[in-house]
N, C-alpha and C positions, 0 to 999 in steps of 0.2 A: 155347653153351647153346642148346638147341631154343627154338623161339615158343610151346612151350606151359610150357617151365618158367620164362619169362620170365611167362609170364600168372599162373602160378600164384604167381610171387613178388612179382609187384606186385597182386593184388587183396585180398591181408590174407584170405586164406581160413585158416582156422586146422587144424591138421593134425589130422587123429582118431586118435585113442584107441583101440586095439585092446580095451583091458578095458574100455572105456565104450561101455553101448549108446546107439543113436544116440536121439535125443529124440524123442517123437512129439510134433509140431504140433499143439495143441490140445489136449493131451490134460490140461490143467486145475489140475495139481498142481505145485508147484514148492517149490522150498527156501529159506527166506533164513537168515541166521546173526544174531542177536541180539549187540548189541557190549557185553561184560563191563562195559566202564565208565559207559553211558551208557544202557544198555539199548536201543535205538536199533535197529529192522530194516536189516540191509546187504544190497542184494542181492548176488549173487554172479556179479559180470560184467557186462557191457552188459545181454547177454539173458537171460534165466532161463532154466534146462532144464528142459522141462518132462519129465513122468511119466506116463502113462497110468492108473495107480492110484494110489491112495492107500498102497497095501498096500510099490509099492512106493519111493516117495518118501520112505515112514515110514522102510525099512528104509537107504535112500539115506542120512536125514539122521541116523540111528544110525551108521552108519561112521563119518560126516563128522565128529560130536561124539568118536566116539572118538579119532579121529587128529588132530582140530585143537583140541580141548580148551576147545569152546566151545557156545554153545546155540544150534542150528538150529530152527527149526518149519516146517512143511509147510503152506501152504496152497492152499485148493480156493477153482476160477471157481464163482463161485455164479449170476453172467451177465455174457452180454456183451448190449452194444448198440451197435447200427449206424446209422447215417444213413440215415433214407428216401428211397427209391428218387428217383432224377433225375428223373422225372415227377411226383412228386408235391410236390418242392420246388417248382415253375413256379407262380408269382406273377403276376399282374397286369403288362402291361407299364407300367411308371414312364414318364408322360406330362411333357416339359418345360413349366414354363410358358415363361412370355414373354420370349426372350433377353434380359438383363440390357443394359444400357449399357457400353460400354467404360469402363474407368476413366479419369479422366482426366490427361492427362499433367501432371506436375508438374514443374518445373524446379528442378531443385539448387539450393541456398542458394549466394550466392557466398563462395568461401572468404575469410578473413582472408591478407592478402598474408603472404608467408615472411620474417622476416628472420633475413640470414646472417651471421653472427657472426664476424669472423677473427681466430682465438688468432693470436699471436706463440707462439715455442716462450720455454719459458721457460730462465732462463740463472744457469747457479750465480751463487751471490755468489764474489767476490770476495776473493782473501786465504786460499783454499786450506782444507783442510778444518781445523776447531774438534776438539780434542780435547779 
């Protein structure tokens, strides 16, 4: 086997779908499946597939109800939000006070001495077994 079908067997890349077009990134829309018994959104999959429209996400998750015999809804990013910029997090530098004292050392309690117990084995009776 080549090094590149060894790569592609070990990084979990998942094979494409000639009838599936490919996902657009970002593009806002996705599917989840409603579960019959609990009503419950499940997504479908680790990642969502996203859609680029609406038009055709709607049309996506009409297959999906017809062939899997359950209730899909479409929803849209209405936003995202992102963490401000690495410069504008920059805070004051945290000044230490006054190094603290070492703690001090404390000595182990002494322990209570062991005592060692010596079983004898023990020894049938005598007179062979009682029926």
């Amino acid at each position: 086997m080549s090094a590149d079908g060894k790569r592609a067997f070990a990084t979990n890349v998942p094979t494409p779908n000639p009838n599936k077009p490919p996902a657009t990134i970002r593009g806002g829309f996705i599917i989840v499946r409603r579960d019959d018994r609990t009503g419950r959104l499940i997504t479908l999959g680790k990642t969502p597939y996203e859609h680029a429209s609406a038009a055709e996400a709607r049309a996506q998750a009409v297959v999906m109800a017809e062939r899997l015999g359950s209730e899909f809804a479409v929803f849209c990013e209405v936003d995202a939000v992102l963490p401000p910029p690495a410069e504008v997090v920059t805070a004051a530098p945290v000044v230490d006070p006054e190094p603290s004292p070492p703690p001090a050392v404390k000595e182990p309690a002494p322990r209570p001495p062991v005592v060692v117990e010596r079983r004898t084995k023990r020894r049938p009776a005598t007179g062979g077994r009682a029926s």
